[in-house]
C-alpha positions as CSV (number, residue, x, y, z in Angstrom):
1,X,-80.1,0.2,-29.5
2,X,-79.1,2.6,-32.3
3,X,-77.9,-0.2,-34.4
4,X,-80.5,-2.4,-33.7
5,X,-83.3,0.2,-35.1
6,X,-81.0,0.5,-38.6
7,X,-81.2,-3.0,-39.0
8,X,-85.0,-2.9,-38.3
9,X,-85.2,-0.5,-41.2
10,X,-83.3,-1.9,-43.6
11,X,-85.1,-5.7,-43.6
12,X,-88.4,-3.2,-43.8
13,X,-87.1,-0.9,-46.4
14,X,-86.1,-4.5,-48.3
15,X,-89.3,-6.2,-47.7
16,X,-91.7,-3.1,-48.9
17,X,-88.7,-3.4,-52.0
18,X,-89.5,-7.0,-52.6
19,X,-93.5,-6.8,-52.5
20,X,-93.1,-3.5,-54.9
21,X,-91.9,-6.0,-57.4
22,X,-93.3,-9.2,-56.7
23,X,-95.4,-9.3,-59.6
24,X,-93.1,-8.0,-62.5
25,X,-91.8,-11.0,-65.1
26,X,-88.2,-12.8,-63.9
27,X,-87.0,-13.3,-67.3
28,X,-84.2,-16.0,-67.9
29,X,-80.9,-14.8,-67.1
30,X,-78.7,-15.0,-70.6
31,X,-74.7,-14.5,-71.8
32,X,-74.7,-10.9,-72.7
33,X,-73.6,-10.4,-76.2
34,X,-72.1,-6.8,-75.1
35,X,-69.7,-6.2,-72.6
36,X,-69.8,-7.7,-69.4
37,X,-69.8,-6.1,-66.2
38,X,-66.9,-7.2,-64.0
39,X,-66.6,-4.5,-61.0
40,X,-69.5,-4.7,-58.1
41,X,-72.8,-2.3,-59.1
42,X,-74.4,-0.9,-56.6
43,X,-78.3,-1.3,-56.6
44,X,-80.6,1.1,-58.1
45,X,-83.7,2.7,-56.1
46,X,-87.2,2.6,-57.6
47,X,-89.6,5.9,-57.1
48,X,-91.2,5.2,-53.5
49,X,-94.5,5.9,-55.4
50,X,-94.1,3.8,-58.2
51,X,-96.9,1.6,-58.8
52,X,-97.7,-0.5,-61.6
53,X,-101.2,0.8,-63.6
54,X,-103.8,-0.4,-65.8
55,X,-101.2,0.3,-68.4
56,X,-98.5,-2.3,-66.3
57,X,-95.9,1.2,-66.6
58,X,-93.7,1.3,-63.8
59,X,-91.8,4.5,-62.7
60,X,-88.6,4.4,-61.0
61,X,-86.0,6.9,-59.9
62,X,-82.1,6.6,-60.1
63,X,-79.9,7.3,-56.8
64,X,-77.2,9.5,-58.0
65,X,-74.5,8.6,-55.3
66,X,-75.0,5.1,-55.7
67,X,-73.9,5.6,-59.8
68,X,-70.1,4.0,-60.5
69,X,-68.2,5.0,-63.4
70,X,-68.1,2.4,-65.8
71,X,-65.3,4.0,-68.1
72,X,-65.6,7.5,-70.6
73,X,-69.1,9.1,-70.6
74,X,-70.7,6.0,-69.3
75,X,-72.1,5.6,-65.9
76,X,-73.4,2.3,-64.4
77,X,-76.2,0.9,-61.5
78,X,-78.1,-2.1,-60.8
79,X,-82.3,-1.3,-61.0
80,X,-84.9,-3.7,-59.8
81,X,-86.2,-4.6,-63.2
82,X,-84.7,-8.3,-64.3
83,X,-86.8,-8.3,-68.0
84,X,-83.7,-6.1,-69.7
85,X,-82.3,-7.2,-73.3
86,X,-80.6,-10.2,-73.1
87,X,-78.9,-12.8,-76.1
88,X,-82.0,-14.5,-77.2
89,X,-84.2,-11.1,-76.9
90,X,-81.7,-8.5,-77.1
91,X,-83.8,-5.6,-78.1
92,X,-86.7,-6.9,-75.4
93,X,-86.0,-4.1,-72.9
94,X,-88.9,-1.2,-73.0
95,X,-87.1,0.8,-70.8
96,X,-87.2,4.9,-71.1
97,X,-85.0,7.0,-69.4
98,X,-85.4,10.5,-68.8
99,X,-83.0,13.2,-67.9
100,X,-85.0,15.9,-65.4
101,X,-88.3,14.9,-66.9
102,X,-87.3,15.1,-71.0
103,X,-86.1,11.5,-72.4
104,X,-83.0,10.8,-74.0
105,X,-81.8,7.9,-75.6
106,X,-81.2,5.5,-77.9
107,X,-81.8,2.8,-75.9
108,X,-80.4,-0.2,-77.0
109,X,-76.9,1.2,-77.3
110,X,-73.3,-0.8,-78.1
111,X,-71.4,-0.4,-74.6
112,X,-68.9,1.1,-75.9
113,X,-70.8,3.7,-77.7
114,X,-72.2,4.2,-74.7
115,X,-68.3,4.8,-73.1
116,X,-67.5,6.3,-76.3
117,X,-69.8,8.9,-77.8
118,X,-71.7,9.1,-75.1
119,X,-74.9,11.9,-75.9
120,X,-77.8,9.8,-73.4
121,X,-77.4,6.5,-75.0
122,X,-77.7,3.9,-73.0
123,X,-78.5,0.2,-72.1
124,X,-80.6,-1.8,-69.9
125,X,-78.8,-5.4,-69.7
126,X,-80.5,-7.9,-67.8
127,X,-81.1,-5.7,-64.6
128,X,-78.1,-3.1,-65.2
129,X,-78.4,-0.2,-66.7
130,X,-75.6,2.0,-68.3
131,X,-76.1,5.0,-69.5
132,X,-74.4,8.6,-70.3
133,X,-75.9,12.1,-69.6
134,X,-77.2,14.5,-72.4
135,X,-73.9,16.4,-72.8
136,X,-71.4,13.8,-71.6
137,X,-71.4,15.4,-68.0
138,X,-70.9,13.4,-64.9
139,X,-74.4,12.1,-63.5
140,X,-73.2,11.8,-60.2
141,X,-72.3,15.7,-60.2
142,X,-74.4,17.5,-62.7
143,X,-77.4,18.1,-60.0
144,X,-79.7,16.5,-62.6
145,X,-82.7,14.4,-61.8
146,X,-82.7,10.7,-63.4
147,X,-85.5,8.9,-63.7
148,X,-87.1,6.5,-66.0
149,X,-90.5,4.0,-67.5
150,X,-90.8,0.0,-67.9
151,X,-93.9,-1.1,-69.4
152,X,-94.1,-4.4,-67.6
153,X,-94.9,-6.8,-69.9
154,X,-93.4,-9.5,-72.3
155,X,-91.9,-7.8,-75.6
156,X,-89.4,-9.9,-78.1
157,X,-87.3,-7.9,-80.1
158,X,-87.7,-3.4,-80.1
159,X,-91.8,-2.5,-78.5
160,X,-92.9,-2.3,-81.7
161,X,-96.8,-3.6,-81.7
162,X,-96.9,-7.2,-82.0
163,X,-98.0,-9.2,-84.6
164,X,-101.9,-10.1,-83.9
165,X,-100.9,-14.0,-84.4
166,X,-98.1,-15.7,-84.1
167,X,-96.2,-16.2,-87.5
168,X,-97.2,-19.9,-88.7
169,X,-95.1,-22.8,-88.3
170,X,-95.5,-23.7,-91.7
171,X,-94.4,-20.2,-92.8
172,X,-90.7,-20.3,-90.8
173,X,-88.9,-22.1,-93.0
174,X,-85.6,-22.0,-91.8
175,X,-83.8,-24.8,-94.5
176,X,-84.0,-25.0,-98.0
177,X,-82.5,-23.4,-100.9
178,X,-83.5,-19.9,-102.1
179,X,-82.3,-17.2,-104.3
180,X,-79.5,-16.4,-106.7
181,X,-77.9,-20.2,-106.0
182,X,-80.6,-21.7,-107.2
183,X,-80.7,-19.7,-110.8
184,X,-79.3,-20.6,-114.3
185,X,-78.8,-24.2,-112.4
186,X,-78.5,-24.6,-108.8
187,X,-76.5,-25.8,-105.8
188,X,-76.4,-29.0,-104.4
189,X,-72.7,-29.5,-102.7
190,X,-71.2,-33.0,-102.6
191,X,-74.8,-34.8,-103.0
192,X,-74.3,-38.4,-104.0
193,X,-70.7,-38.4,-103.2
194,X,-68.7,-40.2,-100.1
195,X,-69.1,-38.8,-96.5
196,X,-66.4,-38.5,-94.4
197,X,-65.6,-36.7,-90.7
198,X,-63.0,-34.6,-90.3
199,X,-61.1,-32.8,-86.8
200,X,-57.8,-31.9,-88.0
201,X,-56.8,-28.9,-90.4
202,X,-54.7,-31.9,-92.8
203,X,-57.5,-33.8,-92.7
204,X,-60.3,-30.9,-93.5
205,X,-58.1,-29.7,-96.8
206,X,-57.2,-33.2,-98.0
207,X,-61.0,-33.5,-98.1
208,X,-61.7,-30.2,-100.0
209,X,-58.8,-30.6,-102.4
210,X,-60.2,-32.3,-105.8
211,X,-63.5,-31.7,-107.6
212,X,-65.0,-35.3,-106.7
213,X,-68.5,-34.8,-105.3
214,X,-68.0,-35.5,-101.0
215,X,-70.1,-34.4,-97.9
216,X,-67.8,-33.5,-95.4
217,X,-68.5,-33.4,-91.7
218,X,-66.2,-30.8,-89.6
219,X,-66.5,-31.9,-85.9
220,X,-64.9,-30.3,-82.6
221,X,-63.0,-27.5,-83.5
222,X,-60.2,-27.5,-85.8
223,X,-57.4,-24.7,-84.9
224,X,-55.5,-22.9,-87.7
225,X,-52.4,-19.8,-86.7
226,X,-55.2,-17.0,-87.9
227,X,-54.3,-16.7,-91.5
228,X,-54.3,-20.5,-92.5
229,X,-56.2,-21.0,-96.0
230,X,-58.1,-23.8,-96.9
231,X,-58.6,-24.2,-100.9
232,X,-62.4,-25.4,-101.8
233,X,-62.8,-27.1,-104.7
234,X,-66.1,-28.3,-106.7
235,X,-68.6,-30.0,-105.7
236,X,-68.4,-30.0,-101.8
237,X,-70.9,-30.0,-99.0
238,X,-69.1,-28.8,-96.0
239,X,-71.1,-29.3,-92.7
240,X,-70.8,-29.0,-89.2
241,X,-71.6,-31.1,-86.6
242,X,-73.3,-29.8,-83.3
243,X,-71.3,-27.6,-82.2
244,X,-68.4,-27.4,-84.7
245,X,-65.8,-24.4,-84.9
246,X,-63.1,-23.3,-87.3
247,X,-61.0,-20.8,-85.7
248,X,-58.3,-18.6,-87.2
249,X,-59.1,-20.9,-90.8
250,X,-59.9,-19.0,-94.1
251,X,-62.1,-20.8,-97.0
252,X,-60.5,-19.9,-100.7
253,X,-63.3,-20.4,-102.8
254,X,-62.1,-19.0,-105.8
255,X,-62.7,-20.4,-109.5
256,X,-65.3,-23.3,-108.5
257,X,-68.8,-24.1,-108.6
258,X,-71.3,-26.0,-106.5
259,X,-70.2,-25.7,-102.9
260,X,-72.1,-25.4,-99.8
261,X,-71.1,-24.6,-96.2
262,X,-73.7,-24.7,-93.6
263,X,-73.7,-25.1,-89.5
264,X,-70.4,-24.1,-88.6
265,X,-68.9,-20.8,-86.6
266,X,-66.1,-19.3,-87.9
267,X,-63.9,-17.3,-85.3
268,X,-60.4,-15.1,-85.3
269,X,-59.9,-15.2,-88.8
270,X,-56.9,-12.5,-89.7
271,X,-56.2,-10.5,-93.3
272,X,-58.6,-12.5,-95.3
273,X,-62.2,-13.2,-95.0
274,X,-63.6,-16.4,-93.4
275,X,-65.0,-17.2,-97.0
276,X,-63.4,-15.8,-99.5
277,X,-65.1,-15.9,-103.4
278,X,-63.9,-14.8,-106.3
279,X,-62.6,-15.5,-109.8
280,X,-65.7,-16.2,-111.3
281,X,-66.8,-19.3,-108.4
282,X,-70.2,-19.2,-108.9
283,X,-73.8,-21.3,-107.3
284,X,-72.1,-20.9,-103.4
285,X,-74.9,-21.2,-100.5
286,X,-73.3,-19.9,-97.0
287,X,-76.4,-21.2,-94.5
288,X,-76.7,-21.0,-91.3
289,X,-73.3,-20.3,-89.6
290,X,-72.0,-17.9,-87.5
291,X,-68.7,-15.5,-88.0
292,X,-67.8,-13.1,-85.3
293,X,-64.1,-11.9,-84.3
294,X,-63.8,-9.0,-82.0
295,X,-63.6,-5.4,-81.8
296,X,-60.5,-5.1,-80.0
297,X,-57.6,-5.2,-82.2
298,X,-58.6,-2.2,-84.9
299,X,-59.8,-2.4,-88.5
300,X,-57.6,-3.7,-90.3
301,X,-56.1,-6.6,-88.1
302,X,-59.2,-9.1,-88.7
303,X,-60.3,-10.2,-92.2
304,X,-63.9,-9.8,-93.1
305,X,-66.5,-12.5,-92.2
306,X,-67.6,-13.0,-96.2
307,X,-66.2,-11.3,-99.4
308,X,-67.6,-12.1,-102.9
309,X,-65.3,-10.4,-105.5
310,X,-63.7,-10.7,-109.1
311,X,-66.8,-11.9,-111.3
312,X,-68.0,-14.1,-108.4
313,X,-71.9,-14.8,-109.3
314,X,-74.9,-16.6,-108.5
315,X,-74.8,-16.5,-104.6
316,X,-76.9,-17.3,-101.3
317,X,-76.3,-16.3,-97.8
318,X,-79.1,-17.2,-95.7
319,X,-79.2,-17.6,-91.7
320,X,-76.3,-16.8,-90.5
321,X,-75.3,-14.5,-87.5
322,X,-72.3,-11.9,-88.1
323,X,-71.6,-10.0,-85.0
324,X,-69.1,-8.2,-82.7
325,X,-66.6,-7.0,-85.7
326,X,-66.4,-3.8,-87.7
327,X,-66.4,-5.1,-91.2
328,X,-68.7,-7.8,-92.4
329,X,-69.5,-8.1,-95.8
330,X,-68.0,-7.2,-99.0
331,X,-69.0,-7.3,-102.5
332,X,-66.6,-6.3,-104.6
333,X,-63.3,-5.7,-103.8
334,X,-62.6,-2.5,-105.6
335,X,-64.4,0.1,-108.2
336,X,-61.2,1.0,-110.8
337,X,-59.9,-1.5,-112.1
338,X,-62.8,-4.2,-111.6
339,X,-65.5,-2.7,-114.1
340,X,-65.6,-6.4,-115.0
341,X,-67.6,-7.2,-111.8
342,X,-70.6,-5.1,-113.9
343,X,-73.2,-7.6,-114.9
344,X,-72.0,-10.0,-112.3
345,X,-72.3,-10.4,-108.5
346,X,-75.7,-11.7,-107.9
347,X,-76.1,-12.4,-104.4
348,X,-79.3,-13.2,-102.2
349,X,-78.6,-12.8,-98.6
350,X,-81.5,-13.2,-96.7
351,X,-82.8,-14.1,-92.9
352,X,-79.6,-13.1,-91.7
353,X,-78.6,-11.2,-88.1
354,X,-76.4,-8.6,-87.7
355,X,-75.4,-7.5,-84.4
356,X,-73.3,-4.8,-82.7
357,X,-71.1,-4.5,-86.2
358,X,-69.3,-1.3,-87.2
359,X,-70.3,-1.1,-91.0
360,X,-70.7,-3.3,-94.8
361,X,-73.8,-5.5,-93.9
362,X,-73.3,-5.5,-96.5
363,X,-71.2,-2.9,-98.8
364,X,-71.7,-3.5,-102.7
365,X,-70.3,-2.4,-105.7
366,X,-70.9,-2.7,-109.2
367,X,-73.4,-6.2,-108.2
368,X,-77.2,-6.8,-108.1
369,X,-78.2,-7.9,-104.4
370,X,-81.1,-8.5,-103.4
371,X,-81.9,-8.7,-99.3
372,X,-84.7,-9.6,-97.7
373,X,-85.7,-10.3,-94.0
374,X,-82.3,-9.6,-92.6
375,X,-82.6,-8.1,-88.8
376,X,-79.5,-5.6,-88.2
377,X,-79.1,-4.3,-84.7
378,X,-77.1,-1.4,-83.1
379,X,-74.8,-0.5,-85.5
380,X,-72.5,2.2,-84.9
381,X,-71.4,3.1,-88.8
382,X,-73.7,2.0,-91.9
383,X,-75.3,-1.1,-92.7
384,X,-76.2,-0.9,-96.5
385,X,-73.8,0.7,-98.7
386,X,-73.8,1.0,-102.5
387,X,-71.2,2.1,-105.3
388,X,-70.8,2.1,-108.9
389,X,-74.1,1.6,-110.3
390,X,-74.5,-1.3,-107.5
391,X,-78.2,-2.1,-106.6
392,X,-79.4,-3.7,-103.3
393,X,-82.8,-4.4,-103.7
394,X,-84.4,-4.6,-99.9
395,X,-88.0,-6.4,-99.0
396,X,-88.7,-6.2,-94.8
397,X,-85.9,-5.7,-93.9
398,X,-85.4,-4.8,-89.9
399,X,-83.0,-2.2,-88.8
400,X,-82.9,-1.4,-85.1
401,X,-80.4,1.2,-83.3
402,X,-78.6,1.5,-86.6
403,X,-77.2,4.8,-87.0
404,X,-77.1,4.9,-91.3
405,X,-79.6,2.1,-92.3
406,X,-78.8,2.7,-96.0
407,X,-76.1,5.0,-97.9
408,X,-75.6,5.5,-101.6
409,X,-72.7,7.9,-101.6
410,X,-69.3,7.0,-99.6
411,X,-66.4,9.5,-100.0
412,X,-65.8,10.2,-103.0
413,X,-66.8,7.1,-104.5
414,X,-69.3,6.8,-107.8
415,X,-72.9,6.5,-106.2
416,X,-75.4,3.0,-106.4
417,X,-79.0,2.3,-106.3
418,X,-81.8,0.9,-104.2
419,X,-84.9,-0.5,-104.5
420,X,-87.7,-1.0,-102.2
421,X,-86.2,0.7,-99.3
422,X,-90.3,1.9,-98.2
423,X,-90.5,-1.9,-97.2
424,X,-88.2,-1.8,-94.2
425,X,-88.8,-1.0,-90.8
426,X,-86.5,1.7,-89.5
427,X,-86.3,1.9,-86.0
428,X,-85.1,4.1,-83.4
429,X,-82.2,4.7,-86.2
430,X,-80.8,7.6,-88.4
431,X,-81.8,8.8,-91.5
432,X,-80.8,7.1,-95.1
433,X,-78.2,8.9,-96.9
434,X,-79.7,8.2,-100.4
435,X,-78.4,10.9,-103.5
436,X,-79.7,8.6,-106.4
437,X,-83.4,8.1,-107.6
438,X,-84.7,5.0,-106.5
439,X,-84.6,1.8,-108.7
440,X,-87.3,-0.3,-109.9
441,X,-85.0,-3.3,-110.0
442,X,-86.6,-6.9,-108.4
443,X,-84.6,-10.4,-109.0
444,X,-86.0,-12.4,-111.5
445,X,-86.7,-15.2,-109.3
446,X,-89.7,-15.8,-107.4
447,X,-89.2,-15.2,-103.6
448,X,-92.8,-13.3,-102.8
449,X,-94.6,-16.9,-100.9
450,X,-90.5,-17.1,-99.0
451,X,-90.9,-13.4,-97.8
452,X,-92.2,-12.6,-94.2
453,X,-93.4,-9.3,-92.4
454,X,-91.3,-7.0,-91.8
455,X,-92.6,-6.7,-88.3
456,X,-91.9,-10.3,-87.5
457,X,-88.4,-10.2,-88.5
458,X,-86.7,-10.1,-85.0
459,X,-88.3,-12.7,-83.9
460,X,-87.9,-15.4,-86.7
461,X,-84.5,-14.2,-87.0
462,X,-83.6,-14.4,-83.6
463,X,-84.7,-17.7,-83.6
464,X,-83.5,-19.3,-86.4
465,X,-80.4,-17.8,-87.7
466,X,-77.2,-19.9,-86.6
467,X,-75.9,-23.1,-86.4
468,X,-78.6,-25.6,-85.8
């Protein structure tokens, strides 16, 4: 009879749980960007009282013994709310947790900050949440009340107010030339010259390997041992198919003009950077690919994703996706010894997405960049970083859970510039570390009809940066 009254209670207890919540949004499930969950969770409780409001806020309450360690200061549980960040939204969550009534945060939070540093970070993935206390105590001992807020409605990207209207079709213009590789000449690849298909690492550098104008179509993915180089020479489109991957491949673009690489993702690529220029290569567009390695092997075991160095000049990267590494982008390999780089380094890097990267999104010296409309989320080092009389000029640009958004003065290194840095949107992040006046400096091209809102940067670069 005893057990026969506990079941009664629990399909009661689960059926008042399931009306509680029928109304909230079921969100598409997604493959998590962060880490992945791989021991059982135990579900969450909501607050008994909860209710949504006129304001669609819903308040729920954490069960302490139903917590499970998920490794360091971090501290896991399943909750009853299914619209958490996910790979297409991955800022959507407007979860707030609070830690015996005050909140704590950030939200948003790398996992393995989370594990790591610790200091109420947290995460709420899909309909996990992870989290750390305050002081890095133990939740499930510390006697301290958990609870926490979801606004129940549909936000892309951090609950910032929405736009009033959707940004115009017309205005999203996710192809097309723009920037520094379009100046004093342009860029135009292998146009007019033969096509040809490529799925072998012989057959991709016989292609690339003389200055004869040629299209060339990487399909499947083509294997290289980590550290195997690929020379590009003049006058080359490179292009992936649907779909197309180059893994453990590096591109020496060094001394040549007129190349562009677009669609393909570039993974595991060790000592040197996915794309290498330098020696004075100049009018290189990098479009829509996507470079990630991982975050388990150190600093110094994985090349970068791009570097630009030695004189390199007249430069686009536009829509592309760096993510999951801890150094991205570098400008300039050095400060003594390359004063030669002065005058030089023009780059545009624009609509690009940076995710759950340690630092150099990118790091500049001596060069004039100019970045605009480039989203970079959770962050765990800086994202911006200038040196020897570098500038970065910024327009809406969108940083999110970045811990150093922009920094003028690393070690002991001779301090850069930057320019427009009030037309960014800085949220839940730390405070620039700026020691130089601010420059006037804009690029001498026209970009003002190509630039969007600042506010509507997460979700047209959610969107559109990638492979097509």
């Amino acid at each position: 009879m005893q057990g026969k009254t506990k079941f009664i209670a629990k399909v009661v207890s689960t059926t008042l749980l399931f009306v509680a919540f029928l109304g909230l949004t079921n969100c598409q499930k997604e493959e998590a960007i962060l880490t992945s969950f791989e021991t059982p969770i135990i579900k969450g409780e909501i607050d008994k009282s909860a209710s949504t409001t006129s304001t669609n806020v819903i308040k729920g309450s954490l069960v302490n013994s139903n917590l499970r360690s998920d490794g360091g200061y971090a501290y896991k549980i399943t909750i009853p709310i299914e619209d958490g960040d996910s790979q297409v939204n991955p800022n959507q969550s407007t979860l707030k947790l609070f830690e015996n009534g005050k909140e704590i945060g950030g939200a948003h939070a790398v996992h393995n900050d989370i594990r790591n540093i610790g200091r109420g970070r947290f995460s709420h993935w899909g309909k996990t949440l992870i989290f750390s206390a305050s002081d890095n105590t133990n939740p499930m001992k510390n006697g301290r009340t958990y609870t926490y807020t979801v606004t129940n409605n549909s936000i892309v990207a951090p609950p910032l107010p929405a736009p009033s209207t959707k940004p115009s079709e017309s205005l999203v213009n996710t192809s097309g030339l723009m920037g520094y590789a379009m100046v004093n000449g342009t860029t135009t690849g292998g146009k007019g010259g033969t096509e040809v298909t490529v799925n072998t690492l012989a057959a991709l550098k016989s292609a690339l390997s003389d200055n004869t104008p040629r299209i060339v179509y990487i399909t499947g993915t083509i294997k290289g041992a980590g550290d195997d180089f690929v020379y590009v020479r003049s006058n080359k489109s490179i292009i992936g198919k649907s779909g197309a991957v180059l893994q453990g491949i590096n591109f020496f673009v060094f001394d040549v003009s007129n190349i562009i690489i677009q669609n393909i993702k570039f993974r595991n690529y060790v000592n040197h950077a996915a794309i290498q220029i330098k020696d004075k290569a100049h009018h290189i567009w990098v479009d829509h690919c996507d470079f990630t390695t991982s975050k388990d092997r150190g600093w110094d075991y994985w090349g970068k994703d791009i570097s630009i160095t030695r004189e390199a000049d007249y430069i686009t990267v536009s829509w592309n996706r760096f993510h999951d590494t801890h150094l991205s982008v570098l400008i300039s390999g050095g400060i003594k010894g390359h004063e030669s780089d002065a005058g030089k380094l023009r780059v545009t890097m624009h609509h690009n997405f940076w995710y759950n990267v340690s630092e150099r999104e990118p790091s500049v010296n001596y060069g004039r960049v100019h970045m605009f409309n480039n989203y970079h989320l959770n962050n765990s080092g800086y994202s911006l970083g200038v040196r020897a009389g570098a500038i970065i000029r910024t327009d809406n640009e969108y940083f999110s859970n970045v811990k150093t958004p922009l920094i003028s003065k690393i070690n002991q290194d001779p301090a850069g510039y930057f320019s427009g840095i009030s037309t960014n949107i800085y949220y839940n992040s730390g405070a620039n570390i700026i020691t130089t006046a601010e420059s006037k400096w804009v690029p001498e091209y026209e970009y003002k009809s190509y630039l969007h809102a600042a506010k509507d940067v997460p979700t047209i670069v959610t969107n559109g940066a990638g492979p097509k």
